[in-house]
C-alpha positions in Angstrom: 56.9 205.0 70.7 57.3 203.5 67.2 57.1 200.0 68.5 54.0 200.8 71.0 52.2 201.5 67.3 53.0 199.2 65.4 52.2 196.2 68.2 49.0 198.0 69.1 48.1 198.1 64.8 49.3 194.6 65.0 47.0 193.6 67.9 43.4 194.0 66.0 44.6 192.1 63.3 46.0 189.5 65.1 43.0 189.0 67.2 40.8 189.1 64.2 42.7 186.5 62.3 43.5 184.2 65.8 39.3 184.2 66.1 38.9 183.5 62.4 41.1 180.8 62.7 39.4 179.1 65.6 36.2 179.3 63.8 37.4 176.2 61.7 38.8 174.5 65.2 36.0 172.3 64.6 37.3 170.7 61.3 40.1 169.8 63.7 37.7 168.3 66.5 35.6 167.1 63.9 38.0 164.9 62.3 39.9 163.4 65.4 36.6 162.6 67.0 35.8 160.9 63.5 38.7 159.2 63.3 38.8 157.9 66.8 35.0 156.8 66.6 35.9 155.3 63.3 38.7 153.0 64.6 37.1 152.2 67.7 34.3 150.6 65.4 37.2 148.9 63.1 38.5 147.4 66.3 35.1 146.4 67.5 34.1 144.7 64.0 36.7 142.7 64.4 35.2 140.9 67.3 31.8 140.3 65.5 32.5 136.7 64.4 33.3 135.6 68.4 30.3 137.4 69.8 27.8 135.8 67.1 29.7 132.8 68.1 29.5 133.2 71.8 26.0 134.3 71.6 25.3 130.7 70.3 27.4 129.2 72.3 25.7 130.7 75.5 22.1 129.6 73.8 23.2 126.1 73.4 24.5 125.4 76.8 21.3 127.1 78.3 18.9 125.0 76.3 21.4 122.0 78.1 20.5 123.6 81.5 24.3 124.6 81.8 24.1 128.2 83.8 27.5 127.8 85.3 29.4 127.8 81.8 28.1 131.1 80.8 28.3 132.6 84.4 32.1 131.4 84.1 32.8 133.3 80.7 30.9 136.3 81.7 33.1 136.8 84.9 36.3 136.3 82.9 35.2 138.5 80.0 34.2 141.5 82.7 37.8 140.8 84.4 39.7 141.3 80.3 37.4 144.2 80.0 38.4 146.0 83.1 42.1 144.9 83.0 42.6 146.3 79.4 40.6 149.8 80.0 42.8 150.3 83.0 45.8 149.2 81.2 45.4 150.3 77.8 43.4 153.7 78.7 44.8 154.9 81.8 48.5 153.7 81.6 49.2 153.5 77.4 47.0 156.1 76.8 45.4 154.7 73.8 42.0 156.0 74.4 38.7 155.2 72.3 40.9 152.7 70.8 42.3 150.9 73.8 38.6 150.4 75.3 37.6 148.9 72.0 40.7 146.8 72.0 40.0 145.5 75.7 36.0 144.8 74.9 37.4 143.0 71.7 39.4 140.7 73.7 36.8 140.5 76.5 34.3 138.9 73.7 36.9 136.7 72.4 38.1 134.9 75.6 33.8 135.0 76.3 33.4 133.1 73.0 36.6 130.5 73.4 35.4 129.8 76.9 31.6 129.0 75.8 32.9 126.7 72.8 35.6 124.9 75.6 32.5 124.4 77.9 30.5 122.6 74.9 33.7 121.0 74.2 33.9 119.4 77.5 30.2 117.9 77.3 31.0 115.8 74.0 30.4 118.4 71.2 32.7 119.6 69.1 32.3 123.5 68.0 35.0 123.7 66.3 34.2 121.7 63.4 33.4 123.8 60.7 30.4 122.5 58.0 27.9 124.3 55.6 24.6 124.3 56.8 22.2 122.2 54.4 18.9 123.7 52.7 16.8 121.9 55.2 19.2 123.3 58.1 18.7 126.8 56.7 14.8 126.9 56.2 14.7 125.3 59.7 16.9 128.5 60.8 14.8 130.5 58.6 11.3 129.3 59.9 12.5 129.3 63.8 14.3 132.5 63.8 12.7 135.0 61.1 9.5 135.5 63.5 11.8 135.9 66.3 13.9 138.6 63.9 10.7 140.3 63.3 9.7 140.5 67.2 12.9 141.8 68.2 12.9 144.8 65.6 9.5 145.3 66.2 10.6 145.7 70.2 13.6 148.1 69.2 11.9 150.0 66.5 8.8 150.7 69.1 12.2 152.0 72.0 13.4 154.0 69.3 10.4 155.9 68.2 10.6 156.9 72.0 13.3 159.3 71.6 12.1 160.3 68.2 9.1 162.1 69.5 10.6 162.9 72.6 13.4 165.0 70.9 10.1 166.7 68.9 9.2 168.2 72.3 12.0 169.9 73.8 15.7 169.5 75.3 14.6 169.4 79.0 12.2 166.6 77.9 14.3 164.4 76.2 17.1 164.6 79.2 14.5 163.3 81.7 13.3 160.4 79.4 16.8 159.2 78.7 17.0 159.3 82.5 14.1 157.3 83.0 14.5 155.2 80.1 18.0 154.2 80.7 16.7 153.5 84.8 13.5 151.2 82.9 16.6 149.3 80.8 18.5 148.4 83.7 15.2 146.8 85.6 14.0 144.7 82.3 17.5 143.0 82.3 16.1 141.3 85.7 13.7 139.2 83.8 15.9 137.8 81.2 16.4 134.8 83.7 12.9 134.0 83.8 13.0 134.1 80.0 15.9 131.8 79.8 14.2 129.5 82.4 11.3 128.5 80.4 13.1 128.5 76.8 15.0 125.8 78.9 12.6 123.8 80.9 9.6 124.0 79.0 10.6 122.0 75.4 11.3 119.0 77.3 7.7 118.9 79.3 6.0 120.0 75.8 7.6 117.5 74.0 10.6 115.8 75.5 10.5 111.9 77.0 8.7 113.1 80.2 6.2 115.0 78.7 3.6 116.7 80.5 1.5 119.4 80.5 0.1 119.5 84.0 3.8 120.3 84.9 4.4 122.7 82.7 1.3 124.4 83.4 3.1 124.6 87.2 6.2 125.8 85.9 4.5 128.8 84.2 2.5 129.3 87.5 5.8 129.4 89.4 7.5 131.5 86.6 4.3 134.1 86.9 4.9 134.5 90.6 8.0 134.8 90.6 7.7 137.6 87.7 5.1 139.2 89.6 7.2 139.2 93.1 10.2 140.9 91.0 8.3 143.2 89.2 7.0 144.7 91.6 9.9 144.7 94.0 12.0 146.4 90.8 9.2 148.7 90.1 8.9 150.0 93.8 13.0 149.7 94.1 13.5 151.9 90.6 10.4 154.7 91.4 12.1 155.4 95.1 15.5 155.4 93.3 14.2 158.2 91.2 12.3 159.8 93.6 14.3 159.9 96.7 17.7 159.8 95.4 17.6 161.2 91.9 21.0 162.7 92.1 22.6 159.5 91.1 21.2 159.8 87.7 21.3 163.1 87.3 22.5 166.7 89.3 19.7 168.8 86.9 17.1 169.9 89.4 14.7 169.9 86.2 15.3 167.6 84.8 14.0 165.6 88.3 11.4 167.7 88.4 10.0 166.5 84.5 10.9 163.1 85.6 9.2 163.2 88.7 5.8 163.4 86.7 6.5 159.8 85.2 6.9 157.7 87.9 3.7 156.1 87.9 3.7 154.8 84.0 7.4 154.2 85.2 6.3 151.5 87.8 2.8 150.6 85.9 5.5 149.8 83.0 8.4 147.9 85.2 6.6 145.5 87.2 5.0 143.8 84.6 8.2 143.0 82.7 9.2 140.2 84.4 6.0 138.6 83.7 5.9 139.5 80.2 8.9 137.8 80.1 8.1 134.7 81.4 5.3 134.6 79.1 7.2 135.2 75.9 9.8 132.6 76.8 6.8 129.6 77.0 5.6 130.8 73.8 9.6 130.8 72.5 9.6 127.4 74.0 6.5 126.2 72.2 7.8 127.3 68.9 4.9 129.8 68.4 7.1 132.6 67.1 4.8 133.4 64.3 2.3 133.8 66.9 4.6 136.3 69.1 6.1 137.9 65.7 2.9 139.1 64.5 1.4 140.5 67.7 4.7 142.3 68.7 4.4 143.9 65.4 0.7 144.9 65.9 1.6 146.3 69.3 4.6 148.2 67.6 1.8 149.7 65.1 -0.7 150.8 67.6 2.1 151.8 69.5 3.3 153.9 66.9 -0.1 155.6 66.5 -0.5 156.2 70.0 2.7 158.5 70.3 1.6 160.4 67.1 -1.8 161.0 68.7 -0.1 161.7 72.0 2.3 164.0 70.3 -0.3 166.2 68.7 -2.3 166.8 71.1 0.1 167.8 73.4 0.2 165.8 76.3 3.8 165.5 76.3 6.5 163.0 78.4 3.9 161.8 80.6 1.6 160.7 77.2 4.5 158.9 75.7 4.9 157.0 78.9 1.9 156.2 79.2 1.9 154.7 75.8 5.1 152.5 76.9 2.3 151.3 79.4 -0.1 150.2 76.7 2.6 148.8 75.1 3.6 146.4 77.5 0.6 145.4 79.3 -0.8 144.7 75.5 2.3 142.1 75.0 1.2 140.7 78.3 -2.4 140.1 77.9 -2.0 138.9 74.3 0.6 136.3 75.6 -1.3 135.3 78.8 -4.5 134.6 76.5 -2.4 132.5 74.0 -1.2 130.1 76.7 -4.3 129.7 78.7 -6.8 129.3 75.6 -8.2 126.2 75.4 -6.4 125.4 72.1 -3.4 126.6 73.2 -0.1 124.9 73.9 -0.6 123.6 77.1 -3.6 122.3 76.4 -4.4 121.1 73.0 -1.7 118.9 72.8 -3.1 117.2 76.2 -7.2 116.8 74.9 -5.5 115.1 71.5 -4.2 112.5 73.5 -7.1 112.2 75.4 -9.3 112.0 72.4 -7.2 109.2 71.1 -7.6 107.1 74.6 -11.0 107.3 73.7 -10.7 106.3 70.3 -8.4 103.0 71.7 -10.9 102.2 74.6 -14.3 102.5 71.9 -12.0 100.1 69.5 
């Protein structure tokens, strides 16, 4: 009888203490998950030098009109990456940390394999020289523009979950659905992109110069974009409306998401085109040009979601302003290239103007 007391005055306490003491469990899970992250990014930063090298690499042997290098080191990077996860994570056990080993040594062998395939065409990337003053303002003059377009482009995407996550939990699980569905469609255009950085330089100002033909290999790019953005467009709205259960099980979420679909698509299919169009100006070397009307899009942008966010007119306002966005980055581009003053045809009426000069001498 004794006993019975003392373990039933002993249970209160005991349970009172136990739940004080899993009150701080968090410390613990707060620290592993630290810890892990932390190493994971350790691991990762190791890899920086061969991905910035890679990355360059992969640029250089596009501007040669080399696809088949970089298709080669993608394939064998994806095959380390998915060797080391399943080795490292599921048999070792090592976790966070084993997936950042395996990406680490996926973006090294990708780096090695891009500088052998220069190597093999009569460069030599692994000779190792400072850069000269000229070198760097040339760097400097090419590729701030093209800094200031690309954080314009991310700054506007990440403004998107800023005032999404103003509005409400339910919200800002559909737009991560429908944003992360909008992601994987723009990375269809990046070929088009790549295309005219490539094939452009040498009509604008290569040997073989000429602009009727580039005009034709814009025209061809345009269709092409047009003919893939819609197809993606149509592909990614019956994706999320028929068979939304691959994204996500959350009946409302689909049902929020449901109401963007038409931005969605209105947004999507002209990506490709947009893309295209950027790449030609890219190719021209009018990055001030793009870097100063990305970052007047981003700005209006901006305002747009602020106006769109005070007055209430929630995920279906921001989308539509993703729509502004991008149709505004294609109808400044398209004007640039088919003014009269513009690349493709300035350059064309100078040289005509000096036949005329020749024929009056």
């Amino acid at each position: 009888m004794a006993i019975k007391l003392r373990i039933d005055q002993t249970g209160p306490g005991t349970v009172m203490c136990d739940n004080l003491s899993y009150l701080f469990m968090f410390l613990a899970i707060a620290t592993s998950n630290m810890v892990a992250t932390s190493l994971a990014k350790e691991i990762r930063g190791l890899a920086w030098p061969a991905i910035l090298i890679g990355w360059v690499a992969q640029s250089a042997s596009l501007g040669m009109k080399d696809s088949l290098g970089p298709l080669k080191a993608l394939l064998a990077a994806t095959a380390v990456n998915v060797i080391g996860d399943i080795v490292l994570c599921s048999f070792l056990g090592y976790g966070i940390a084993g997936a950042a080993w395996a990406t680490m040594a996926s973006q090294i062998v990708a780096a090695y394999m891009m500088m052998d395939s220069l190597k093999k065409k009569g460069y030599n990337p692994y000779s190792i020289s400072l850069p000269s003053i000229d070198d760097l303002m040339k760097i400097f003059v090419l590729a701030g523009p093209v800094f200031v377009m690309m954080m314009s482009k991310v700054a506007f995407f990440s403004l998107l979950v800023y005032f999404t996550t103003s509005m409400s939990t339910l919200t800002l699980a559909a737009h991560q659905v429908a944003i992360q569905a909008f992601m994987m469609g723009t990375v269809w255009g990046e070929p088009l992109c790549q295309t005219a950085q490539s094939f452009m330089p040498e009509l604008l100002f290569g040997v073989n110069q000429s602009f009727s033909r580039a005009r034709m290999l814009l025209k061809s790019l345009m269709i092409t974009g047009t003919i893939l953005g819609v197809s993606l467009g149509a592909l990614g709205t019956c994706l999320l409306w028929f068979f939304p259960n691959i994204f996500t099980p959350d009946l409302e979420v689909i049902r929020v998401m449901h109401k963007v679909l038409i931005p969605y698509f209105l947004g999507l299919s002209i990506t490709p085109c947009i893309l295209s169009l950027e790449g030609t100006l890219l190719a021209g070397r009018d990055q001030r040009y793009l870097g100063l009307t990305m970052s007047g899009c981003c700005t209006l942008a901006t305002l747009g979601l602020m106006f769109v966010s005070s007055r209430g007119y929630g995920l279906l306002g921001i989308w539509f302003t993703v729509v502004g966005f991008q149709w505004a980055r294609f109808f400044l581009a398209l004007q640039r290239l088919l003014s009269p003053s513009g690349m493709l045809f300035s350059q064309q009426q100078l040289s005509r103007y000096e036949m005329k000069e020749l024929k009056a001498a």
